[in-house]
C-alpha positions as CSV (number, residue, x, y, z in Angstrom):
1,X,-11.8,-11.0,-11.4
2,X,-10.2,-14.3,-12.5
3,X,-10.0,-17.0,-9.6
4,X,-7.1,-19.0,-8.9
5,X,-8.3,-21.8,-11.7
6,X,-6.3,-19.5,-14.6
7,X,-3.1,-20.3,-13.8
8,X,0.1,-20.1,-15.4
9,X,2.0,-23.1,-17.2
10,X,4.2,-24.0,-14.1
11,X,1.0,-23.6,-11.7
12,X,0.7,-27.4,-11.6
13,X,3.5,-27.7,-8.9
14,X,1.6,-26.5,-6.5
15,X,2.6,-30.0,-4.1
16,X,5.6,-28.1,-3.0
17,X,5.7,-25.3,-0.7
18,X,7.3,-22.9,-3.2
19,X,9.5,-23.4,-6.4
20,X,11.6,-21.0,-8.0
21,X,10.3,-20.2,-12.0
22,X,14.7,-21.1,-12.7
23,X,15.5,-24.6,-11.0
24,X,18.0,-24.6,-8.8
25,X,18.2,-20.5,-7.9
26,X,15.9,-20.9,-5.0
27,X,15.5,-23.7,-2.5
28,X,14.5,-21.5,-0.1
29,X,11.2,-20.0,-0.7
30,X,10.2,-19.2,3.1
31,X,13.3,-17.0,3.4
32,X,12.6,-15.2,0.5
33,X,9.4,-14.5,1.5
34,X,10.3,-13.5,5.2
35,X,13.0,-11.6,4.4
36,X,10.9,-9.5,1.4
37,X,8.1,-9.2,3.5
38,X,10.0,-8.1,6.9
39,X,11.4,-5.1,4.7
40,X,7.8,-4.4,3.4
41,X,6.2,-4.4,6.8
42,X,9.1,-1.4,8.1
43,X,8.2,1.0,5.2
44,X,4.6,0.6,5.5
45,X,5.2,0.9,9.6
46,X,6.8,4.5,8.8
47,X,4.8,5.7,6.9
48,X,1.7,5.4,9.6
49,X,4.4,6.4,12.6
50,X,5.7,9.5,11.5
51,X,1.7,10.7,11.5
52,X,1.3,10.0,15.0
53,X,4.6,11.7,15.6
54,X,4.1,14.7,13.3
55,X,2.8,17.0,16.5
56,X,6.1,16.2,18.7
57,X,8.4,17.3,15.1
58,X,6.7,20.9,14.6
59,X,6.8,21.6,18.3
60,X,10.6,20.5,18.4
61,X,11.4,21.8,15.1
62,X,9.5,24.8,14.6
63,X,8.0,23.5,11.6
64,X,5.5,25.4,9.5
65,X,2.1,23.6,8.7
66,X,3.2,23.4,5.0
67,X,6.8,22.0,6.4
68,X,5.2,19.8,8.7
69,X,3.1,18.6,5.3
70,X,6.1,17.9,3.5
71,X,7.7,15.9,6.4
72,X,4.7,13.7,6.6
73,X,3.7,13.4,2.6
74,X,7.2,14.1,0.9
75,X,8.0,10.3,1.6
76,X,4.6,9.0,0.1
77,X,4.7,11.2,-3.2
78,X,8.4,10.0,-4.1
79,X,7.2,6.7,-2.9
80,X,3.9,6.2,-5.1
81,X,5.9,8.0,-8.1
82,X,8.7,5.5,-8.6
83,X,6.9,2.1,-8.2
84,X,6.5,1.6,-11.9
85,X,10.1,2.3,-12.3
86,X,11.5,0.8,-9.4
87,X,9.5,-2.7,-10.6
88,X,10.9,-2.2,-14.6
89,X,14.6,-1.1,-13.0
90,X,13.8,-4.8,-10.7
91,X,12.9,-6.3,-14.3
92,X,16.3,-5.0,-15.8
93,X,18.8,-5.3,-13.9
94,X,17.5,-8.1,-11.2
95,X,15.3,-8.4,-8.2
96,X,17.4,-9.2,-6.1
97,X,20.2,-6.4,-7.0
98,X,17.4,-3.4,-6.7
99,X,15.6,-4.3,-3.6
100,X,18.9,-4.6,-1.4
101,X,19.9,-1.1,-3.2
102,X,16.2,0.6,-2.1
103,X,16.5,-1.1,1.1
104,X,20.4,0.2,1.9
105,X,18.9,3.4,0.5
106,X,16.1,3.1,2.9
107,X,18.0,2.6,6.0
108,X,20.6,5.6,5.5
109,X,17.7,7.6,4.7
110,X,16.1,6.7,8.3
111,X,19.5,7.4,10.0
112,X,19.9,10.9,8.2
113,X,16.0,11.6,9.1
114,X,16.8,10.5,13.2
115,X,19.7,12.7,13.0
116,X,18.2,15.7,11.0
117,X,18.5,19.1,13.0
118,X,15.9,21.1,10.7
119,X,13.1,20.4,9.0
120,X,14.3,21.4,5.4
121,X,16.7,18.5,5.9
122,X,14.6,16.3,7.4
123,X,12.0,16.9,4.1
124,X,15.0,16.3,2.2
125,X,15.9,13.1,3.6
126,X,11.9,11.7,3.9
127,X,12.3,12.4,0.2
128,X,15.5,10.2,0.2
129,X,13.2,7.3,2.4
130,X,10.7,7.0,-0.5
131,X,13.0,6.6,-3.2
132,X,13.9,3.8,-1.3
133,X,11.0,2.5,-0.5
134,X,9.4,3.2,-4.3
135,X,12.4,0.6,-5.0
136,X,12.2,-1.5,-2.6
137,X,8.1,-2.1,-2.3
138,X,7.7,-3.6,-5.7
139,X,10.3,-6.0,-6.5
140,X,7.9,-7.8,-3.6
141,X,5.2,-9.2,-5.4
142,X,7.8,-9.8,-8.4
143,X,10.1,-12.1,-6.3
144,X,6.8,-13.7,-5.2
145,X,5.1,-14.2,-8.7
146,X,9.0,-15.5,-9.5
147,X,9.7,-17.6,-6.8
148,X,6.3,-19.3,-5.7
149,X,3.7,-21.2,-8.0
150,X,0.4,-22.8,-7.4
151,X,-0.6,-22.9,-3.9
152,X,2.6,-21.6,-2.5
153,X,1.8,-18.6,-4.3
154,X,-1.8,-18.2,-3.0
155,X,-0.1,-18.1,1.1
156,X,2.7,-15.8,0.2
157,X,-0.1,-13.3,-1.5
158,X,-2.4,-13.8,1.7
159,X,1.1,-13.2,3.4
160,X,1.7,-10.0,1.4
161,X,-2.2,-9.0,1.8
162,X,-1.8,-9.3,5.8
163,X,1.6,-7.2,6.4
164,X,-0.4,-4.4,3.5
165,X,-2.8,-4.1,6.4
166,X,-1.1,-5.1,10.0
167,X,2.0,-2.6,8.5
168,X,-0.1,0.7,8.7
169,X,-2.1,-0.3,11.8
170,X,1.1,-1.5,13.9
171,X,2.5,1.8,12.5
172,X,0.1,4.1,14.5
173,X,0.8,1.8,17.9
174,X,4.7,1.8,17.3
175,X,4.7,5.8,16.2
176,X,2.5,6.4,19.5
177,X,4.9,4.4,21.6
178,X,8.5,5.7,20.5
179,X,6.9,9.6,20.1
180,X,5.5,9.6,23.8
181,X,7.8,7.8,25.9
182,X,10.9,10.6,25.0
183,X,13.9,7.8,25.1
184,X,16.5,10.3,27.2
185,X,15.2,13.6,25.4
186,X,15.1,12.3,22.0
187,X,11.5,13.2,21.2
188,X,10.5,12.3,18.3
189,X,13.4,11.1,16.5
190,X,13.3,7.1,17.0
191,X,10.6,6.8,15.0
192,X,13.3,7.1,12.1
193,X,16.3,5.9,13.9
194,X,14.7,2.8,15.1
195,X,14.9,1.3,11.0
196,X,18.4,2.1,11.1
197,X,19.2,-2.0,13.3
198,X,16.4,-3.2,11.7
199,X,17.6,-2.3,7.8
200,X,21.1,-3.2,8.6
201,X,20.4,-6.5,10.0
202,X,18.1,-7.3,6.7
203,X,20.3,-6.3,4.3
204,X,22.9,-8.5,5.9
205,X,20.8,-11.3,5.5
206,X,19.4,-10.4,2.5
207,X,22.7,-10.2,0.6
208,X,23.6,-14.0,2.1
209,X,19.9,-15.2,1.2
210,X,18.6,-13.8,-1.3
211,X,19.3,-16.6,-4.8
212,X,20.4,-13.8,-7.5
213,X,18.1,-13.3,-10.3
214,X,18.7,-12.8,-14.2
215,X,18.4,-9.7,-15.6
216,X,16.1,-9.2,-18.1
217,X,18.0,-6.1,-19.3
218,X,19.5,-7.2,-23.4
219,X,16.2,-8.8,-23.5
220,X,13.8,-6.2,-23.1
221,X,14.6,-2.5,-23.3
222,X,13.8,0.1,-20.1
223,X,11.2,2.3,-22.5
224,X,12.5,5.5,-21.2
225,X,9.6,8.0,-23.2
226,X,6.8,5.3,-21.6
227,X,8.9,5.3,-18.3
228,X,8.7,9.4,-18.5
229,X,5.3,10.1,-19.3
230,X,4.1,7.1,-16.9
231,X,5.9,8.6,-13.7
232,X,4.7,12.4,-15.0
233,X,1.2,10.8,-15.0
234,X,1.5,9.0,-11.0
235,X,3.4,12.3,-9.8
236,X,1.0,14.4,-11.0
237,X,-1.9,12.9,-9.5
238,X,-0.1,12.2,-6.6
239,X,0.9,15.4,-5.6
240,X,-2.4,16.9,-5.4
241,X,-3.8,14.3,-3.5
242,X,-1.4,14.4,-0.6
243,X,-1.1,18.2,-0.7
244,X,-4.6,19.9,-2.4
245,X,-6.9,19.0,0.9
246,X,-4.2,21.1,3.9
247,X,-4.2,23.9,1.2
248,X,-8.1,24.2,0.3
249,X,-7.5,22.8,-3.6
250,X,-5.8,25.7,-5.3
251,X,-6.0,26.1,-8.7
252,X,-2.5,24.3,-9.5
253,X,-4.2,21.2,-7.9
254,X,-6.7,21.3,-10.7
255,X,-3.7,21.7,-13.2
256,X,-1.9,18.8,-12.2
257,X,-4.5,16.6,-12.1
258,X,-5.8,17.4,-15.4
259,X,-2.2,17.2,-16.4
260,X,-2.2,13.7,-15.0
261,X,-4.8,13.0,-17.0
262,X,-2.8,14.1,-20.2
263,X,0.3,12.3,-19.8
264,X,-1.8,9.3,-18.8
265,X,-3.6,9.4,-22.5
266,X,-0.2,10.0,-24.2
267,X,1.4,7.4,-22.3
268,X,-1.1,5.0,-23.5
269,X,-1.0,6.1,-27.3
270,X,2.7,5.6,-27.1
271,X,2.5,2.4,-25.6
272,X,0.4,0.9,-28.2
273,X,2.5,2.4,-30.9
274,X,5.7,0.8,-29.3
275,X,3.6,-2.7,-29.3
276,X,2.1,-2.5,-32.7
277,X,6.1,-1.9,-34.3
278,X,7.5,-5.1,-31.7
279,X,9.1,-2.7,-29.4
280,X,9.2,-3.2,-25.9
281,X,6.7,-1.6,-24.0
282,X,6.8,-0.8,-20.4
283,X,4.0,-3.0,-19.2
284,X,2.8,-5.4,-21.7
285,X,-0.4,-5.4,-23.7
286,X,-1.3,-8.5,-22.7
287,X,-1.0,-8.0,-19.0
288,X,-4.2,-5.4,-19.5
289,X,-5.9,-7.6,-21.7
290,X,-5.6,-10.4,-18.9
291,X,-9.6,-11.2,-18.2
292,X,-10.6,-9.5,-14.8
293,X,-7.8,-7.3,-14.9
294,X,-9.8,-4.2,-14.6
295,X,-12.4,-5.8,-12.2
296,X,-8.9,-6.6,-9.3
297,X,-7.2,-3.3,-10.2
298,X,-10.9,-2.0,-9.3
299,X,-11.5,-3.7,-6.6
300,X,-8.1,-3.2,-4.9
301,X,-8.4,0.3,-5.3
302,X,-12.0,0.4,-3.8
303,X,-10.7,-1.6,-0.8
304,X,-7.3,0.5,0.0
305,X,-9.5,3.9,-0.3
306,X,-11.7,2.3,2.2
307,X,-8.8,1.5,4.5
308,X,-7.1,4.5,4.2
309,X,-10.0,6.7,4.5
310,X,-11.1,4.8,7.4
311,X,-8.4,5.4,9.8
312,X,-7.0,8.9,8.6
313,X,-10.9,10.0,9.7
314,X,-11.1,7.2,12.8
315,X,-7.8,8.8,14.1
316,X,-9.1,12.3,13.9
317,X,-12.3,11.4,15.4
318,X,-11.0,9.5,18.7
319,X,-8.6,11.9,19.7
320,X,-10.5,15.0,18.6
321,X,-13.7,14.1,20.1
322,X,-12.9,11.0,22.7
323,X,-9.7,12.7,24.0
324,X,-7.3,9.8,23.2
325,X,-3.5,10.1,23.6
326,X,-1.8,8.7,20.2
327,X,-0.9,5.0,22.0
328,X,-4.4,4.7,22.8
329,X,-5.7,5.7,19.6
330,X,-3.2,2.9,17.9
331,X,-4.3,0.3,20.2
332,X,-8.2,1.0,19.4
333,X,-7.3,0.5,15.9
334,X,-5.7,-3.4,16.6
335,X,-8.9,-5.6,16.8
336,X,-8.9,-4.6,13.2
337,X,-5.0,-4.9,12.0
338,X,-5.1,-8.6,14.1
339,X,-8.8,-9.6,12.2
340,X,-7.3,-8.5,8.8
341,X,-4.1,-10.7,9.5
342,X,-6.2,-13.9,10.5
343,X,-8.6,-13.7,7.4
344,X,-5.4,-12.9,5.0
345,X,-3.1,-15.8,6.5
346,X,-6.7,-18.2,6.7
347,X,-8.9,-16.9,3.8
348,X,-7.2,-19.6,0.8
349,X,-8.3,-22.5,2.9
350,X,-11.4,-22.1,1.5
351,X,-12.7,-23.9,-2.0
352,X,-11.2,-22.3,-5.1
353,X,-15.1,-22.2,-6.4
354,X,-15.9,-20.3,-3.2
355,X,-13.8,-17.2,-3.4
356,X,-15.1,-14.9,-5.8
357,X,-18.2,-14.9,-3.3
358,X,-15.9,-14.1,-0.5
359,X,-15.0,-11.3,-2.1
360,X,-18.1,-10.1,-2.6
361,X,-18.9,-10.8,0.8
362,X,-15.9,-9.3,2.2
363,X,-17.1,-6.4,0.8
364,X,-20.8,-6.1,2.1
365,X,-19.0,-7.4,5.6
366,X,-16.9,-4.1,5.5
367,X,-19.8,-1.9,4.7
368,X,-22.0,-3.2,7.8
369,X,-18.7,-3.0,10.0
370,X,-18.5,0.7,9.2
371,X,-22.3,1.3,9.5
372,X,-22.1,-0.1,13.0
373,X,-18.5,1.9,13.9
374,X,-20.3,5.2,12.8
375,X,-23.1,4.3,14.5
376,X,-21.6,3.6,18.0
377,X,-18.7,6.7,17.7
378,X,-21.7,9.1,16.6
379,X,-22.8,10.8,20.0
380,X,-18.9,10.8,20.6
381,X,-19.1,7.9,23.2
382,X,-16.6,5.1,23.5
383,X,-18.9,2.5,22.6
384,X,-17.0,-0.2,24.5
385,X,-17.0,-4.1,23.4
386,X,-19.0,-3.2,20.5
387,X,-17.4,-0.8,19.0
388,X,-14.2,-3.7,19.1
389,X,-16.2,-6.4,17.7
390,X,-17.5,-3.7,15.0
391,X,-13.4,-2.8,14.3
392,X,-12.5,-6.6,14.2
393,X,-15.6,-6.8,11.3
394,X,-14.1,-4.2,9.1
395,X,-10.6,-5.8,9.2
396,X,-11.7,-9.3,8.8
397,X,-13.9,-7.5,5.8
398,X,-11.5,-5.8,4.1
399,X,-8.9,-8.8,4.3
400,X,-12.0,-11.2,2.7
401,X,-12.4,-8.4,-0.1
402,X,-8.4,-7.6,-1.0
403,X,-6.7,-10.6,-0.2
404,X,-8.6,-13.5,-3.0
405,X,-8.4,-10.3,-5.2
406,X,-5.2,-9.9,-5.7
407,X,-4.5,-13.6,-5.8
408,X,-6.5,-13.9,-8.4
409,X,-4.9,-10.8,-10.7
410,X,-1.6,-12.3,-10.4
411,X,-2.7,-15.8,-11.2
412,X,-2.9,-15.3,-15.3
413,X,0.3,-13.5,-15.0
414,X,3.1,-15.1,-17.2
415,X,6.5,-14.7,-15.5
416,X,8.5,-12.9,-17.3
417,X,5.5,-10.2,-16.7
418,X,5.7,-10.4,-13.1
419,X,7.6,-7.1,-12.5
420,X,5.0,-5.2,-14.7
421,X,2.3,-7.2,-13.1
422,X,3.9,-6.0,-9.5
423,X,4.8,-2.4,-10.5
424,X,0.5,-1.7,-11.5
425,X,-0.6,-3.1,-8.7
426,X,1.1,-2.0,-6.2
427,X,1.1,1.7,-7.9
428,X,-2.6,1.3,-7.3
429,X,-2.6,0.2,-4.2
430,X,-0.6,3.1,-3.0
431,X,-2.6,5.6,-5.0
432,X,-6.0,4.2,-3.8
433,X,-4.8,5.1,-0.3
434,X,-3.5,8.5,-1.0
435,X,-7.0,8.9,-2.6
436,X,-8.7,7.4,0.5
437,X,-7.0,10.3,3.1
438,X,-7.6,12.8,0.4
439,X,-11.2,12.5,-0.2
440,X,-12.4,11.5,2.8
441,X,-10.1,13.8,4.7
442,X,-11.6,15.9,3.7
443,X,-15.4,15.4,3.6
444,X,-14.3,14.2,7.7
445,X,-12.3,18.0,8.1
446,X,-15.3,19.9,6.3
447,X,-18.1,18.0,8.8
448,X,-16.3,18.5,11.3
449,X,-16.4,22.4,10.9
450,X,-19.8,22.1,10.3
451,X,-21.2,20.1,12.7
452,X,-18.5,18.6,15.1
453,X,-16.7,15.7,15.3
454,X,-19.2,12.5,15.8
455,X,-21.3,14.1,12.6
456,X,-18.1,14.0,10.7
457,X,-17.1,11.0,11.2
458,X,-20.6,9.5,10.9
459,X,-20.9,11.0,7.8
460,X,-17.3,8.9,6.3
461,X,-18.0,6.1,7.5
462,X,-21.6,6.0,5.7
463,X,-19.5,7.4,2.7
464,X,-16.9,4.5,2.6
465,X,-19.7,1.8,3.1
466,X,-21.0,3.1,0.0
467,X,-17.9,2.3,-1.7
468,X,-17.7,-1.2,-0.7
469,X,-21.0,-1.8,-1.6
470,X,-19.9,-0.6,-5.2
471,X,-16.8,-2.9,-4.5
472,X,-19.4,-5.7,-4.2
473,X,-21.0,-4.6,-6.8
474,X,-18.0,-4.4,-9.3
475,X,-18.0,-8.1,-9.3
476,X,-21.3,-9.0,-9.5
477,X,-21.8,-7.0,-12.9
478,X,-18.7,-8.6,-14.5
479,X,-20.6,-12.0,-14.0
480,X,-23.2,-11.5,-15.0
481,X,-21.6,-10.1,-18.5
């Protein structure tokens, strides 16, 4: 993974607390970034809430298990399926423009969710939610890599890296909150409506703060055959992941993901044969040629599966085998969230030299954290204090292991490849989570049938501390090349 020392041309003003990559469009760099990052931090925080208050829809609905499914995943498949396009439609026709268009989109979605009275239209309109959010969530880093250089850059990445994290875990208190306390009879439905102030009041300030960007549209083409076979390949790999585990894997599971596989290989052909006649192509050659690159997209995926997979099976096992109400299972979970913000907000205070070992020790941090957490939860006790200090380890890990990494993929970037720089690695974020709760949703789901709830759980957490020892691992090999 390159460090922070390969930096970009205009990386030398890093004196000032954020410059904008056009002079004069941006004198306000810690708006942009609050504003940007306040939007993020609401989609991520419905995406964990609406799990916690999936039980209160299908008793007040009537929804199906499969219905139920939809409700909860719909949002996350159009979501992980349009972040490629959403950061390439950012790229064409400005920033600015597309992420007050996903976030308006957003917003209305949310009302029409609170206000749904069945679940078909209440799928329908999750659907509607991730559109938005698959626009809205990647023209993030791009304003970032845009609007930020040097050192400023490095803060509003450990910035980003902290909401990634806080986002999902502040989800699960907020869901359990607004889902138990029945605001006069209205069950589970502020857990949408409750976007509805908070969207409104950022688009307002978004559209008065926000500097306006220029589009790269006459200079660079959208690429809609690599923009096609690109969201075929994320769709269909997506899909299966969120769905296959609830229905046992069918056979159509198996299809898409090898078809997945396919339009991945003939979107890469087709990518190289658009660069080799000086076309256009949707992300640029050079970007995956950038040293490290595979390293941090590794890496990044490593440490979101471990997240994810973490607290999908954590949640299960607390209020499966411990008996915890969904508040109380959120608030278990915050020694971590507030451990992962510290280390993300604190972590580039350390000596540029010093951070690819952080990483690695991030890493080997997180796999004793969950050694010690399946450890404590395995005879199904509460564990006390230690099982909190063993929490507050994994999220202090995990922040050590993501947050230098994905400082350091963006550092090479050029600008004008921020928005295909943004659109990869967020996709990858997102699909290393839906991976996480796949896989080890399943291996917690299957133990747990087998031998009961502490077993299961015992048995992911040893799983997932194998996979950031390989995480570790991953960057000690490409030095030693």
């Amino acid at each position: 993974m390159p460090t922070t020392s390969h930096r970009p041309p205009d990386a030398a003003d890093s004196r000032t607390p954020g410059s904008s990559k056009t002079p004069g469009t941006d004198n306000r760099p810690r708006v942009v970034l609050a504003l940007v990052l306040a939007a993020q931090f609401m989609a991520l925080l419905d995406t964990s809430a609406v799990h916690v208050a999936a039980p209160t829809i299908r008793t007040e609905l009537g929804s199906s298990g499969a219905e139920l499914q939809l409700v909860v995943a719909g949002y996350t498949i159009a979501y992980a399926t349009l972040l490629i396009t959403g950061a390439r439609l950012g790229a064409r026709l400005g920033h600015r423009r597309v992420w007050l268009g996903g976030l308006a989109l957003f917003t209305v979605a949310s009302l029409a969710c609170g206000l749904a009275d069945g679940t078909g239209w209440l799928i329908a309109f999750r659907l509607l939610q991730g559109v938005g959010a698959g626009l809205l969530i990647p023209q993030v880093l791009s304003l970032i890599q845009l609007h930020f250089t040097g050192e400023a850059r490095v803060r509003a990445v450990g910035a980003y890296s902290a909401v990634l994290a806080v986002g999902i875990v502040a989800g699960l208190v907020v869901g359990g909150v607004l889902a138990g306390t029945d605001v006069p009879g209205a069950g589970w439905r502020p857990v949408f409506l409750v976007n509805v102030p908070i969207g409104a009041a950022l688009l307002v300030l978004g559209a008065r703060l926000l500097p306006r960007d220029r589009p790269a549209g006459a200079a660079r083409g959208l690429d809609l055959p690599g923009l096609a076979l690109l969201t075929a390949a994320v769709g269909l790999l997506a899909v299966p992941l969120v769905l296959g585990r609830e229905q046992g894997w069918p056979l159509w599971t198996l299809l898409c993901a090898a078809g997945a596989l396919v339009s991945l290989a003939a979107f890469l052909a087709y990518e190289s044969r658009l660069a080799r006649r000086g076309g256009a192509p949707l992300i640029a050659p050079r970007l995956l040629r950038t040293p490290g690159t595979g390293t941090a997209v590794t890496r990044i995926v490593l440490a979101m599966v471990v997240n994810a997979g973490c607290f999908f099976a954590f949640t299960l096992h607390i209020q499966e085998s411990l008996g915890y109400g969904p508040l109380r299972a959120g608030l278990t979970s915050l020694p971590t969230g507030l451990a992962y913000g510290a280390v993300a907000l604190g972590w580039r205070r350390l000596a540029v030299r010093l951070r690819p070992a952080l990483i690695t020790g991030g890493f080997l941090v997180t796999a004793g954290a969950l050694i010690a957490a399946g450890a404590l939860l395995r005879n199904g006790d509460g564990a006390g204090l230690p099982l909190y200090a063993a929490l507050a380890a994994l999220g202090a890990g995990l922040a050590a292991a993501h947050g230098p990494t994905l400082a350091g993929a963006l550092a090479g970037v050029r600008p004008e490849d921020a928005a295909d720089a943004g659109g990869v690695l967020v996709t990858v974020t997102q699909l290393g989570q839906v991976a996480g709760v796949a896989v080890f949703g399943a291996l917690f789901l299957d133990r747990l049938a087998a031998a009961g709830s502490g077993e299961a759980w015992w048995s992911v957490a040893v799983a997932l501390a194998a996979v950031s020892v390989l995480g570790a691992l991953a960057g000690l090999l490409r030095e030693r090349r």
